[in-house]
C-alpha positions as CSV (number, residue, x, y, z in Angstrom):
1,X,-2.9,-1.4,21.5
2,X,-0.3,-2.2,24.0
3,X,-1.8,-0.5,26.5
4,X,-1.7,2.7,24.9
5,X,-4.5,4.5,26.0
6,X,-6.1,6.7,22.4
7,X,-6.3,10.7,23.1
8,X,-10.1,12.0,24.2
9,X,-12.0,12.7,21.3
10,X,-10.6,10.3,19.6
11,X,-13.1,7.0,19.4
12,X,-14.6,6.0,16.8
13,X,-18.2,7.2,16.0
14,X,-20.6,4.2,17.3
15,X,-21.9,3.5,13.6
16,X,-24.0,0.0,12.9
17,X,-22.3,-2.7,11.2
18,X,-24.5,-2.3,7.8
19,X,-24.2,1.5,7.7
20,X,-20.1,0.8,8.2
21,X,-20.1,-1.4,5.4
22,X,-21.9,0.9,3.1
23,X,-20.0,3.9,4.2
24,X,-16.5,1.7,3.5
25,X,-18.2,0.9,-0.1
26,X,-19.4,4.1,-0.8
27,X,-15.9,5.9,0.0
28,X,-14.4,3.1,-2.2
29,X,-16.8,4.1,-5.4
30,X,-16.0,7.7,-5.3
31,X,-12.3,7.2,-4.8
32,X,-11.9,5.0,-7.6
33,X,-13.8,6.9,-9.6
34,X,-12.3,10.4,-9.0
35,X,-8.5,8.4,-8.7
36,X,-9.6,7.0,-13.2
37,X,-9.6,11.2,-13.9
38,X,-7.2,12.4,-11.9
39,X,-4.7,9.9,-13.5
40,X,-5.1,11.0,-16.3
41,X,-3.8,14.4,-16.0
42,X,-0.8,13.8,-17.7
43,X,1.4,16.7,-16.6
44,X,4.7,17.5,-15.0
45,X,5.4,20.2,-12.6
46,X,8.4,21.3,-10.9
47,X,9.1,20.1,-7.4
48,X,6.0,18.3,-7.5
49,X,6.0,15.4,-10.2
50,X,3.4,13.7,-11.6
51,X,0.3,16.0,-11.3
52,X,-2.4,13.3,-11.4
53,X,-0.3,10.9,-9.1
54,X,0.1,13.9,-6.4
55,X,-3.6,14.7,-6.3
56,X,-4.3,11.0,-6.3
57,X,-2.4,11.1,-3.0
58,X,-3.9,14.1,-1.6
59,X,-7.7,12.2,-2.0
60,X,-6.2,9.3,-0.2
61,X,-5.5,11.8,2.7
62,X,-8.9,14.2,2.5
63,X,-11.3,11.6,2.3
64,X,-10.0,10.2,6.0
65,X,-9.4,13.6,7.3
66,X,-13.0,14.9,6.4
67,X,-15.0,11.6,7.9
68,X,-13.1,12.2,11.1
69,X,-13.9,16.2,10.7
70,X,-17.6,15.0,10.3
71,X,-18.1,12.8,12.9
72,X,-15.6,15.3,15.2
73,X,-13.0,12.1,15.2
74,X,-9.4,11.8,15.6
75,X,-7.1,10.1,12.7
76,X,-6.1,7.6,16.0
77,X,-9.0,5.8,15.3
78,X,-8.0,5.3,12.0
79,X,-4.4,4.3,13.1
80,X,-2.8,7.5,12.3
81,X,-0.2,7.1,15.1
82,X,2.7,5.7,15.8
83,X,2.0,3.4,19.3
84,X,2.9,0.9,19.8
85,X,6.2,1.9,18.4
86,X,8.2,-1.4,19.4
87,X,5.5,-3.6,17.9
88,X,5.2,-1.9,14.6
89,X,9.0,-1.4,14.0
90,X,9.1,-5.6,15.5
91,X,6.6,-6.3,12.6
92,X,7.9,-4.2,9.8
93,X,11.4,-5.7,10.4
94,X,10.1,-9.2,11.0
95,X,8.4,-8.9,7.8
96,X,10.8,-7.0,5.7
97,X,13.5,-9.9,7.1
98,X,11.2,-12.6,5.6
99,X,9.3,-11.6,3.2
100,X,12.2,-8.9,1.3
101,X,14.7,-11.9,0.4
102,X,12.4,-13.9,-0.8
103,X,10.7,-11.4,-3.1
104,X,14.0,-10.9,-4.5
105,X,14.9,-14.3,-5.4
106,X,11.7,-14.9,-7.1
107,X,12.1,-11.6,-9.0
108,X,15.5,-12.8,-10.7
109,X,14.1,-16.3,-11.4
110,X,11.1,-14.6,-12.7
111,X,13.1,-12.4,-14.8
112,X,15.9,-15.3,-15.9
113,X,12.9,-17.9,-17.0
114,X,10.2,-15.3,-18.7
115,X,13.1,-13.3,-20.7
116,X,14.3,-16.5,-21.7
117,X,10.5,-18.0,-22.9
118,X,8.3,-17.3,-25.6
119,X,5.6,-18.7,-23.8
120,X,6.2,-16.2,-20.5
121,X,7.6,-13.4,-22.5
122,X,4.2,-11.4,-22.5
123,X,4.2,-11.7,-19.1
124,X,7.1,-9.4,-18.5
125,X,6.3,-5.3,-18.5
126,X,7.3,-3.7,-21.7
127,X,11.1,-3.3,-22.6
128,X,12.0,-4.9,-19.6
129,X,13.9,-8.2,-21.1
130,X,15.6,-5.7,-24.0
131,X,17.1,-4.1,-21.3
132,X,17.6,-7.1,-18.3
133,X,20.9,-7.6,-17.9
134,X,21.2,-10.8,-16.6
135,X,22.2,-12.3,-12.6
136,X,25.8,-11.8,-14.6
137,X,24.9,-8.2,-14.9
138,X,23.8,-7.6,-11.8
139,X,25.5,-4.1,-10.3
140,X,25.4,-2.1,-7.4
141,X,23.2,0.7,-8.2
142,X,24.2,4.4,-8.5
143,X,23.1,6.4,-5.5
144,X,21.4,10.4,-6.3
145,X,19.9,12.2,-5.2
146,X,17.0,11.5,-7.7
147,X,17.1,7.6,-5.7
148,X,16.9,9.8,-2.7
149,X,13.3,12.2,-3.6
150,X,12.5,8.8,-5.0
151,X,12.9,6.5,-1.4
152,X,11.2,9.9,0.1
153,X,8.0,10.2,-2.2
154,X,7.3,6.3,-1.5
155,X,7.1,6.9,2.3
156,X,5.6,10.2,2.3
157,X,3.5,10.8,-0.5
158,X,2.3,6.9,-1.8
159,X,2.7,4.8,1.3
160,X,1.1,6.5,3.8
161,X,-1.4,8.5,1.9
162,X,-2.6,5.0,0.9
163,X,-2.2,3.0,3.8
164,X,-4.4,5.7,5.7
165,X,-7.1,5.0,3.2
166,X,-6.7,1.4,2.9
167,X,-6.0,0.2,6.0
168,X,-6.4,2.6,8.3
169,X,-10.1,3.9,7.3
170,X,-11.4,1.2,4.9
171,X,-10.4,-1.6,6.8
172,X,-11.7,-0.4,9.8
173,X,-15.0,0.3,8.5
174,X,-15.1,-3.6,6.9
175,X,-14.1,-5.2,9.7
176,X,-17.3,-3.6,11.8
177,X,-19.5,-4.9,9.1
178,X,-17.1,-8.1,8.9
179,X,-16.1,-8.5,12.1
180,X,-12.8,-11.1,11.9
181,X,-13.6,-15.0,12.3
182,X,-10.4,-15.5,13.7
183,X,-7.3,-13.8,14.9
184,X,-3.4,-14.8,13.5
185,X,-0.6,-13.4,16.1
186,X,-3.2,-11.0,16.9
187,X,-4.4,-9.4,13.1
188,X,-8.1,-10.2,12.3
189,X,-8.3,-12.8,9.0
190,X,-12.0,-12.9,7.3
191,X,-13.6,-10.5,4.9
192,X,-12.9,-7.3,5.9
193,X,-9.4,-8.2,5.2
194,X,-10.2,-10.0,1.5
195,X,-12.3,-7.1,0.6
196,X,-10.1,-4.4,1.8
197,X,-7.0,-5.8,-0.5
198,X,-8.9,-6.5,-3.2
199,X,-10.3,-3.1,-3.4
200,X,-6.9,-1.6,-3.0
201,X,-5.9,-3.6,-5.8
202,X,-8.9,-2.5,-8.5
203,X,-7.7,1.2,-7.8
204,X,-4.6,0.3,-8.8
205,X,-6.1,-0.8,-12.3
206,X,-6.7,2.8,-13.6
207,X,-3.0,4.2,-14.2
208,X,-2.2,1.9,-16.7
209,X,-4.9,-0.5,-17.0
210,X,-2.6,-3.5,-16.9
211,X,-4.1,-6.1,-15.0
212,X,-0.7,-7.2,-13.9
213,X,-1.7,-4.6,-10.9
214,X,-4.1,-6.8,-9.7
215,X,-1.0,-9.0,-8.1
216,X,-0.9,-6.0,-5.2
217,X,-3.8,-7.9,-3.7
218,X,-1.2,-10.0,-1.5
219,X,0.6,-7.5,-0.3
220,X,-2.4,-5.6,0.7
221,X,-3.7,-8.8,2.8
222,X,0.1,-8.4,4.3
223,X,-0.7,-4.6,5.1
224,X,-4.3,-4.9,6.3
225,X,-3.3,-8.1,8.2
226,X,-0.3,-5.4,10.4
227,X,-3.0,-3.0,10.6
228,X,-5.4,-5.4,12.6
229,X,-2.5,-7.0,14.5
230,X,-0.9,-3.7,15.8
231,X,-4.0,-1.2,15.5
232,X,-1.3,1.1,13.9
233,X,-0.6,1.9,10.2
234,X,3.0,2.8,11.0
235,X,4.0,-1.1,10.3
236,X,2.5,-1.8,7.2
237,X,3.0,2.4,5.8
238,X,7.0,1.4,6.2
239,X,6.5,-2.1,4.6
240,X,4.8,-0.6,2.0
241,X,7.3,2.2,1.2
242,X,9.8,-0.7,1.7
243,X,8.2,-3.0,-0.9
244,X,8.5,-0.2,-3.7
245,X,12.0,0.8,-2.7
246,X,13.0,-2.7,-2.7
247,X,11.5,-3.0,-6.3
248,X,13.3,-0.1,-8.0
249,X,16.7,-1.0,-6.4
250,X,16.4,-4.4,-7.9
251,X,15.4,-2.5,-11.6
252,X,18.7,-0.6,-11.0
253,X,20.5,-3.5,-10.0
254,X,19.6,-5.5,-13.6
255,X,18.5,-3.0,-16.1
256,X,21.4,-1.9,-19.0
């Protein structure tokens, strides 16, 4: 933790490594359950959006928040800080550097060779080729302030809401029933880190039951991987919000 020294109170509760895992299973089964109704309510308010998707978000946050109540924890032992800053901004900006450009190359060549194939057209979310303009098409996209609430709600209200959940709580509990085999620029790799990201991507399943969702497995090893490596969930919360920016202003960029 860079030598950051957590605030009194806040250690972690000295639970077993079985009891860990089932609590980390247990907190899964509710959630996912609870997050298949809530996103269902299908309604609208003002100032707040989709009513199912906020509560959604609001679960992500109790369900950390009242463990740490219970055990009379702090959210820093579920990486609900900042420190170290400089190695989380470092490893956000390394990734975004690497990881960003690439994404966006394969998502044009994705876009150019399915649109273009019978065979791959399925593939492709609804509407999306009727309306893909093209790399010839490509423009700048317009900015308003709806791109604005829009950049805002993916930091605030799905990034870290999840990342708190995922990483910071989950992954915690999994890697003290799964403690890592072995340790890549300092982020544990072994189970905890498998099972964490693909249980962050089941719950993703619900909304729309496309299993297309599925593919936010890899970047949930990305995320769990920062976690480990920094101890903080500032890194992988602005990756996140990062990733899903990145995606809509590549939809604006293409879409007619």
């Amino acid at each position: 933790m860079g030598g950051v020294a957590p605030p009194a109170g806040s250690k972690p509760e000295e639970i077993g490594a079985e009891r860990a895992g089932r609590e980390a299973i247990v907190a899964w089964a509710v959630v996912a359950v609870l997050v298949t109704v809530l996103v269902r309510i299908n309604i609208t308010l003002y100032a707040i959006g989709h009513l199912g998707s906020a509560l959604v978000a609001v679960l992500f946050l109790y369900v950390p928040v009242f463990v740490a109540w219970r055990r009379t924890e702090d959210l820093y032992a579920y990486g609900f800080h900042a420190e170290p800053i400089q190695r989380g901004l470092v490893t956000a900006s390394v990734a975004i550097a690497v990881i960003f450009p690439v994404f966006a190359v394969g998502y044009f060549a994705f876009y150019e060779v399915a649109c273009h194939s019978d065979l791959l057209a399925h593939l492709v979310p609804n509407n999306m080729c009727t309306r893909y303009g093209g790399i010839a098409g490509v423009h700048a996209p317009a900015m308003t302030p709806e791109l604005a609430e829009f950049c805002a709600v993916q930091l605030v209200v799905v990034a870290l809401p999840e990342e708190l959940f995922f990483r910071g709580f989950l992954l915690g509990l999994l890697e003290r029933r799964f403690p890592p085999k072995r340790r890549i620029l300092g982020g544990g790799v072994g189970w905890a880190l498998v099972i964490s990201a693909a249980m962050f991507a089941l719950i993703h399943l619900p909304k729309q039951g496309d299993p297309r969702a599925l593919a936010t497995f890899f970047p949930g090893l990305l995320f769990g991987w920062m976690r480990s490596a920094t101890g903080s969930i500032m890194a992988s919360t602005v990756t996140h919000a990062g990733s899903n920016i990145l995606i809509r202003f590549l939809d604006l960029m293409v879409l007619r």
